[in-house]
C-alpha positions in Angstrom: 68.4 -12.9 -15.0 70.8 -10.4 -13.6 67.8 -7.8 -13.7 65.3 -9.9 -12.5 67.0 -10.6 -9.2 68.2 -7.4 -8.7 64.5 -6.0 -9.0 63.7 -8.8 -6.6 65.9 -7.9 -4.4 65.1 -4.1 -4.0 61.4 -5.0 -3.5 62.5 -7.5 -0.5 64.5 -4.3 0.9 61.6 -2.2 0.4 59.1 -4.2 1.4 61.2 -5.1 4.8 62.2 -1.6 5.5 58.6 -0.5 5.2 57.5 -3.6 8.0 60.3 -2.4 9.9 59.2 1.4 9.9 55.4 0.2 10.7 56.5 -2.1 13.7 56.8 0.6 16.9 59.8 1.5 16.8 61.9 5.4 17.1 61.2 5.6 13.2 57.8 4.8 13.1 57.2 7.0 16.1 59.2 9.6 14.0 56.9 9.3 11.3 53.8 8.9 13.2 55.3 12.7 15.0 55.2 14.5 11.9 52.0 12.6 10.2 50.2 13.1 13.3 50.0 17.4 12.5 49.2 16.5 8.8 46.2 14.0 9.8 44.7 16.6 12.4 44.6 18.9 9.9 43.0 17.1 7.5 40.3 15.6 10.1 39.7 19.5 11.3 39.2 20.4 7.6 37.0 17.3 7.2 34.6 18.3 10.1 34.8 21.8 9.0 34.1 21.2 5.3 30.8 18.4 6.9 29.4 21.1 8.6 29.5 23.7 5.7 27.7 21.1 4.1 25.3 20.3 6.8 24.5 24.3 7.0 24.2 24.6 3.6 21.7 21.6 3.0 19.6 23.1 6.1 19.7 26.4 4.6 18.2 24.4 1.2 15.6 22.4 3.3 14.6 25.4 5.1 14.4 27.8 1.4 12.2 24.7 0.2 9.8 24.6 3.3 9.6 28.3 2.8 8.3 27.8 -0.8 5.9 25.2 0.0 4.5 27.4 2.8 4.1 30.3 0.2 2.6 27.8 -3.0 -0.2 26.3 -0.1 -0.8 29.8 0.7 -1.3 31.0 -2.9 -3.5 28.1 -3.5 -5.7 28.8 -0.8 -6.0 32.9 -1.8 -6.7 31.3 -5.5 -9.5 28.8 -4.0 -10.7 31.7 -1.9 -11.0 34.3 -4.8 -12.7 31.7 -7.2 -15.3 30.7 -4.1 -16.0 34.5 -4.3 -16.6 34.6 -7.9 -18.8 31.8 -7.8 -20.8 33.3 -4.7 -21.1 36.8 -6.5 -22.4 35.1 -9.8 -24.9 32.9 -8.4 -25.9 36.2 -6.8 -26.4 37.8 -9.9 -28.1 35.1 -11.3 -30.5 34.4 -8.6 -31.2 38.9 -9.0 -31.7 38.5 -12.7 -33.2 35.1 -12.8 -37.0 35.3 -14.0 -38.7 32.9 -11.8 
């Protein structure tokens, strides 16, 4: 029992200390102070680390347009050689054809 209300009563200190600190007040503006540094960094290394990532997945985008470009372009040289083929051989045929 002892325990029990012991424990109870630490968690009502702790739990009323921490709504004291919270309220606006020299300690929480103490806290707030130092935090304050500690948050702007993380939010500067948040945007920084967002735009690595924004770079990086234009970078990607752009590499993938790039390749796209290059496969159309291949297909069309590959449609434009085999429309040569077929020109030359109906050429031949129509030279060795025995009408």
């Amino acid at each position: 029992m002892k325990k029990t209300l012991v424990a109870l009563m630490a968690m009502v200190m702790l739990t009323s200390t921490a709504a004291f600190a919270a309220s606006d007040t020299p300690i929480s503006d103490w806290i707030n102070s130092k935090t304050s540094k500690i948050t702007q960094r993380e939010k500067s290394a948040a945007a920084k680390a967002e735009a690595k990532r924004k770079k990086r997945e234009a970078k990607i985008q752009k590499q993938k347009r790039k390749q796209a470009e290059a496969k159309r372009k291949a297909e069309q040289r590959q449609k434009e050689r085999k429309q040569k083929i077929e020109k030359k051989k109906r050429l031949w045929n129509e030279l060795f054809s025995a009408d």
